[in-house]
C-alpha positions in Angstrom: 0.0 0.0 0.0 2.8 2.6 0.7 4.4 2.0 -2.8 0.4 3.1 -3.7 0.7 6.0 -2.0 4.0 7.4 -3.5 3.2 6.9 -6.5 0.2 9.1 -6.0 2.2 11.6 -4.5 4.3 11.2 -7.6 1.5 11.8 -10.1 0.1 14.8 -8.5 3.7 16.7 -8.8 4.5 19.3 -11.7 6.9 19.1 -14.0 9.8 21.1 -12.3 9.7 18.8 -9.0 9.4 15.4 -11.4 12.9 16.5 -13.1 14.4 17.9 -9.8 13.1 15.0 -8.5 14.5 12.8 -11.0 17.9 15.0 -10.9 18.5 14.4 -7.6 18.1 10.5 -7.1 18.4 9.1 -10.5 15.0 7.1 -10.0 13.0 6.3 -13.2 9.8 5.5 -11.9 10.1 9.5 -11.8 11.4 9.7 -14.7 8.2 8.0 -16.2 5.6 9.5 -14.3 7.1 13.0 -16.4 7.7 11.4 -19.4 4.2 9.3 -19.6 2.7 12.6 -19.4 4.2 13.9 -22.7 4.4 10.2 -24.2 1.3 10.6 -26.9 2.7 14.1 -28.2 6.2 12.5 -28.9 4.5 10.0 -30.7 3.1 12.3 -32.8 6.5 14.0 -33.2 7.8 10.9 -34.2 4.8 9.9 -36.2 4.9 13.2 -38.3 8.4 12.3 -39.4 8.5 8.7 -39.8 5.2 8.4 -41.0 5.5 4.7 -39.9 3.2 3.2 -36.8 6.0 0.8 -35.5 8.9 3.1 -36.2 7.3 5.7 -34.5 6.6 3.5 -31.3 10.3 2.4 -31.1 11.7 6.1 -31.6 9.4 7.1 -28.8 11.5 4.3 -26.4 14.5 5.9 -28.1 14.1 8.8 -27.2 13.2 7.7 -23.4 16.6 6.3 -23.4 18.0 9.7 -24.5 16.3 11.2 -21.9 17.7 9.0 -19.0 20.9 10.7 -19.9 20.3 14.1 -21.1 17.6 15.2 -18.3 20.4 14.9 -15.7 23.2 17.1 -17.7 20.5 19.8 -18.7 18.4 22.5 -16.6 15.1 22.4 -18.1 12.8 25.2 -17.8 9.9 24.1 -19.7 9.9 20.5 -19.6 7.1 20.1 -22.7 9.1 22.5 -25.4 12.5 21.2 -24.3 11.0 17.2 -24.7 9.7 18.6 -28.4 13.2 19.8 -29.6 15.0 16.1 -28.4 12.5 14.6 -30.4 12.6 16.3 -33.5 16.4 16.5 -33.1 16.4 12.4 -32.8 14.2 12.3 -35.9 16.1 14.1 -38.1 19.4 12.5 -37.0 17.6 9.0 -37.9 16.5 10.0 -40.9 19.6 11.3 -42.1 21.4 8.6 -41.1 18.8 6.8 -43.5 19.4 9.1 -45.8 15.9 9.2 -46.5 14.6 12.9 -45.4 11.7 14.0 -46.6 8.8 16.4 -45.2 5.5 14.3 -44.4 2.1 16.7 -44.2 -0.2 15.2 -41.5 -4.2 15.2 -41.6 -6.2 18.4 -39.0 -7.9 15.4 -37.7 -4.3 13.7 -36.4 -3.8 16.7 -34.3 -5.6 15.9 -30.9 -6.2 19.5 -29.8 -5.7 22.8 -30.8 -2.7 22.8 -27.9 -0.7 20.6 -29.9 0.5 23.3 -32.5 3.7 21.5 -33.1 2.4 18.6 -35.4 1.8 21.2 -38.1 5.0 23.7 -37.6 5.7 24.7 -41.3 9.3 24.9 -42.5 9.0 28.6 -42.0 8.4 28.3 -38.3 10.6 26.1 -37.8 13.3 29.2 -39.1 11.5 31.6 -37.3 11.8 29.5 -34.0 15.9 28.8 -34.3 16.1 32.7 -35.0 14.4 33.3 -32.0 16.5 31.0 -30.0 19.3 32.2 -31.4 18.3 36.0 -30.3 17.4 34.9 -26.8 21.0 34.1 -26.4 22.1 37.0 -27.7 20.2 39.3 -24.6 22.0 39.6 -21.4 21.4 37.8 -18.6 18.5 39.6 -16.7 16.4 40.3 -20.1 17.0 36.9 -21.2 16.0 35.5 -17.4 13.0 37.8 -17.2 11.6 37.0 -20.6 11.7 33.2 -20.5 9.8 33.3 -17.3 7.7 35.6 -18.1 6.9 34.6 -21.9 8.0 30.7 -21.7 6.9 29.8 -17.8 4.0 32.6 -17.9 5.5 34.1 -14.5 3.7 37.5 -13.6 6.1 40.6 -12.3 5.8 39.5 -8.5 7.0 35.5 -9.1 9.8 36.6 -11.0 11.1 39.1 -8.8 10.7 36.3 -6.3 12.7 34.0 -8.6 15.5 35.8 -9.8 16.1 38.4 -6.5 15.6 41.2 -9.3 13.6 44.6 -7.8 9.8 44.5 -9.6 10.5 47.7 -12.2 13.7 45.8 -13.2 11.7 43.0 -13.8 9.3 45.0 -15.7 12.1 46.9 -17.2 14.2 43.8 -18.2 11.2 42.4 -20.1 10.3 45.4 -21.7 14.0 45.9 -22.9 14.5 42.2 -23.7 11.3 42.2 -25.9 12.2 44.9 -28.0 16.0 43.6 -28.2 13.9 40.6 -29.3 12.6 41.7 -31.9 15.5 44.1 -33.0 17.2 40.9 -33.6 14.3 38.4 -35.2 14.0 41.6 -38.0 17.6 42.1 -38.5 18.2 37.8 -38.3 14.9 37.7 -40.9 16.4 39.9 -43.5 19.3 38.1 -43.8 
């Protein structure tokens, strides 16, 4: 009955105390609890680029396997957009090591809810999206702080001071500035 109970426990957690959780003794019960969550979206991931039931199923155990590993050397800030990007990257790399790439449109009706927008990320948004990673490195460490939290994490003003130590109109001011650096950047990077 106890093991019941933690397990429970376990389910009922978010995702920052699953991976600190996970970080911090290694167990993969954890591990799976977080990762079962995300499981069906990684499938479709998988399923968008392989195009292939049974090669899709095996990536997504794949890429479990990756994640043994790579959770503990990474800080993850958004669990659910950082699980997306090492399962796109581990599609790519196995196709190209097939050497059979190819871009595979998937049916509305695949998509199981309009909060699963990355099924149907177009070529173009896919460049957008490594532009705007590639900006967010260039801001300094406050804007780029304040902006992830409050843009990626949805933070308001007050949790982020909290967070990062920072006074509330730096926080403000840090966002405000790191937007429009932002987008300085995205336009010049788009041009380009």
């Amino acid at each position: 009955m106890k093991f019941i109970k933690n397990t429970v426990k376990i389910n009922e957690q978010d995702d920052a105390s699953l991976i600190a959780a996970y970080q911090n003794s290694g167990n993969l019960e954890v591990l799976g609890v977080l990762y079962n969550k995300y499981m069906h979206l990684v499938y479709g991931v998988c399923f968008n680029y392989f195009k292939d039931d049974e090669q899709s199923k095996d990536a997504v155990m794949q890429i479990f396997e990756e994640l043994v590993v790579k959770l503990k050397l990474h800080q993850v800030q958004n669990f659910k957009s950082w699980l997306h990007v090492l399962a796109r990257n581990y599609c790519l790399m196995a196709l190209r090591k097939a050497g059979k790439y190819q871009t595979i449109s998937i049916e509305e009706t695949f998509v199981e809810n309009s909060d699963v927008v990355h099924l149907d990320i177009d070529e173009s948004k896919e460049t957008q999206l490594r532009v705007m990673e590639k900006c967010l490195e260039t801001l300094n460490q406050e804007q780029k702080k304040s902006v992830e939290l409050f843009y990626l994490q949805e933070k308001c003003y007050k949790e982020i001071a909290e967070i990062t130590g920072y006074d509330m109109l730096k926080v403000k001011s840090y966002i405000q500035n790191g937007k429009r650096n932002l987008k300085i950047c995205i336009e010049k990077n788009s041009e380009q």
